[in-house]
N, CA and C atoms as an extended XYZ file, in Angstrom:
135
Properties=species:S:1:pos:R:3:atomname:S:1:resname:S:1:resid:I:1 pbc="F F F"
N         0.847       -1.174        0.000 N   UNK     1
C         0.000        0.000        0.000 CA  UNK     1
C         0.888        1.231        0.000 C   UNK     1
N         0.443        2.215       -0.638 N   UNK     2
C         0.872        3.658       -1.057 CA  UNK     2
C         0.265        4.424       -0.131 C   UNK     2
N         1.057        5.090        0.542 N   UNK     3
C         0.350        6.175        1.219 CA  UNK     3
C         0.751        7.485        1.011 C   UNK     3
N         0.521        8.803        0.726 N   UNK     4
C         0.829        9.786       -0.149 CA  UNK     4
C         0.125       10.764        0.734 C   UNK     4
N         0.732       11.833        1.675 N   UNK     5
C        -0.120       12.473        2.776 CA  UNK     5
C         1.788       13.153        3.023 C   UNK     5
N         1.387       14.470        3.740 N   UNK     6
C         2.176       15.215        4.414 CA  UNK     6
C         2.676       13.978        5.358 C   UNK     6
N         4.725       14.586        5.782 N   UNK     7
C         5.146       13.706        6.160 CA  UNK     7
C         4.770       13.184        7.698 C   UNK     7
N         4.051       14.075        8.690 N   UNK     8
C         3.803       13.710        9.892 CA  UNK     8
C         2.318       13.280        9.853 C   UNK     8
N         1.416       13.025        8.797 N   UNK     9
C         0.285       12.275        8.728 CA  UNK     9
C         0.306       11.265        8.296 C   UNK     9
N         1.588       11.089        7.544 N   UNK    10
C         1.695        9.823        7.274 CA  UNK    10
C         2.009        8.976        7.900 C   UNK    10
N         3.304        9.469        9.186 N   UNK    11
C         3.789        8.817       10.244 CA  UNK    11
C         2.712        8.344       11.015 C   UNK    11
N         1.249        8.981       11.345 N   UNK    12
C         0.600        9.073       12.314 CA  UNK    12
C        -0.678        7.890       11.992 C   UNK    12
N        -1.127        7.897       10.219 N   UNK    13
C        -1.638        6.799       10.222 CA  UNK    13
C        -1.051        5.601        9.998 C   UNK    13
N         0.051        5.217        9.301 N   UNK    14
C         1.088        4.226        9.362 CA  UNK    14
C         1.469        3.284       10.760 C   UNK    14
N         1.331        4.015       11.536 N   UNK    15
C         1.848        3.697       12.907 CA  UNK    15
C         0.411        3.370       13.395 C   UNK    15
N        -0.668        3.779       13.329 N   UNK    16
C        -1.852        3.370       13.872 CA  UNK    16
C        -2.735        2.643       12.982 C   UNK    16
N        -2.243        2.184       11.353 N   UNK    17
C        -2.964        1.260       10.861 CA  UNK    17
C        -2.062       -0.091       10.722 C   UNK    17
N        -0.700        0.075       10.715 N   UNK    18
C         0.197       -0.839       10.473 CA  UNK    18
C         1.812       -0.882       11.125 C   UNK    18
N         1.197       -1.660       12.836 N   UNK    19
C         2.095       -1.460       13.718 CA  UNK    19
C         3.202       -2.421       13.304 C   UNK    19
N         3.348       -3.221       12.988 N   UNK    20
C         4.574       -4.139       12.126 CA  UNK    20
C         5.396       -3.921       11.145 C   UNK    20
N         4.448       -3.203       10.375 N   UNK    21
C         4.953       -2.773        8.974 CA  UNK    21
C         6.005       -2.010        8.775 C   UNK    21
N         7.233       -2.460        7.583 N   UNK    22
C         8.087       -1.950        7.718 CA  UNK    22
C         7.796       -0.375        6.469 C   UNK    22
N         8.092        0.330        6.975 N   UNK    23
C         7.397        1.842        5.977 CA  UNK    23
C         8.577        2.446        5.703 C   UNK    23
N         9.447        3.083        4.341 N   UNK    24
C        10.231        3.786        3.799 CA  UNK    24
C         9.368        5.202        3.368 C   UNK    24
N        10.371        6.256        3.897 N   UNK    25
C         9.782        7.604        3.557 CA  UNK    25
C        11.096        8.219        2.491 C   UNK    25
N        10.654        8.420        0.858 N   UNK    26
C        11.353        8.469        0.093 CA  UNK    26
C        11.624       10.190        0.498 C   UNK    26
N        12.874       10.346        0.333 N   UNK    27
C        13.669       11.669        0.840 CA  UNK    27
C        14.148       12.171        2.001 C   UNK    27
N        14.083       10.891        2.983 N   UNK    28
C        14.383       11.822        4.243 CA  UNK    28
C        15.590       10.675        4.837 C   UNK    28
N        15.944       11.203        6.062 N   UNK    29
C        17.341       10.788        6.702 CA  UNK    29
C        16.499        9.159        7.069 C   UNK    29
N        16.769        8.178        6.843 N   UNK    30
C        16.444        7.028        7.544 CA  UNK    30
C        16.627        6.481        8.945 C   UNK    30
N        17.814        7.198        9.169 N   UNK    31
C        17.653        6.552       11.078 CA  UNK    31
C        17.148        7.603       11.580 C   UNK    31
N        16.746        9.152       11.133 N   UNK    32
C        15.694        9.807       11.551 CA  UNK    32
C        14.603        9.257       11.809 C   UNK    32
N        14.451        8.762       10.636 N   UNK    33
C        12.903        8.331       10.423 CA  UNK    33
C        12.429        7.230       11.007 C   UNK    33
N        13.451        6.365       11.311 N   UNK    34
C        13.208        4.864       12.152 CA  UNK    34
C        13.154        5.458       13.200 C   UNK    34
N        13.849        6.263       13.658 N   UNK    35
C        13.560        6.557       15.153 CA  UNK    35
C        12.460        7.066       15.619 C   UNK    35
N        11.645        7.939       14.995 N   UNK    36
C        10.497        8.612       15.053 CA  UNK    36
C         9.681        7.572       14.864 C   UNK    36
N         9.830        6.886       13.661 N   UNK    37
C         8.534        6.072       13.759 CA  UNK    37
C         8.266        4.733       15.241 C   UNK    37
N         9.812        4.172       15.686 N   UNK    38
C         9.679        3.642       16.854 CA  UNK    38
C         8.490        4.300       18.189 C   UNK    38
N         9.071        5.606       18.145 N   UNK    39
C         8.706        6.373       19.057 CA  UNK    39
C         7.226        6.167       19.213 C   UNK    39
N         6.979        6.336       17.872 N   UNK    40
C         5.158        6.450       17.527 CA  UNK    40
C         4.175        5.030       17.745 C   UNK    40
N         5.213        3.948       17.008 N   UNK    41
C         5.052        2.772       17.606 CA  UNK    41
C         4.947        2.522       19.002 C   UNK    41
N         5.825        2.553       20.019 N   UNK    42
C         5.660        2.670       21.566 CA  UNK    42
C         4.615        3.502       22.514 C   UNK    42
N         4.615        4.869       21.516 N   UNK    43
C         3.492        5.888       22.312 CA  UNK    43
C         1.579        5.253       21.922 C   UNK    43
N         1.618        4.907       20.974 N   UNK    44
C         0.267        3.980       20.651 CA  UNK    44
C         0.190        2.873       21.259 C   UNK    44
N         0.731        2.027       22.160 N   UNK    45
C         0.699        0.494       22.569 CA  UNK    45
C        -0.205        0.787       23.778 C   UNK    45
């Protein structure tokens, strides 16, 4: 699935529709982005 949304809405449904899922955000720093998305992962549980 494609998800195509500003980058912190995307984080926000990603993380609350697909807690496993591994998600690439084309253009940005990657261990930024893993880290944030962890974060988001843990704060939803």
């Amino acid at each position: 699935m494609t998800i195509v949304a500003q980058k912190q809405e995307a984080l926000d449904l990603a993380a609350q529709l697909y807690p496993v899922a591994q998600i690439r955000v084309i253009d940005d720093d990657p261990s930024a982005y893993e880290k944030t998305l962890l974060e988001r992962r843990r704060a939803n549980r």
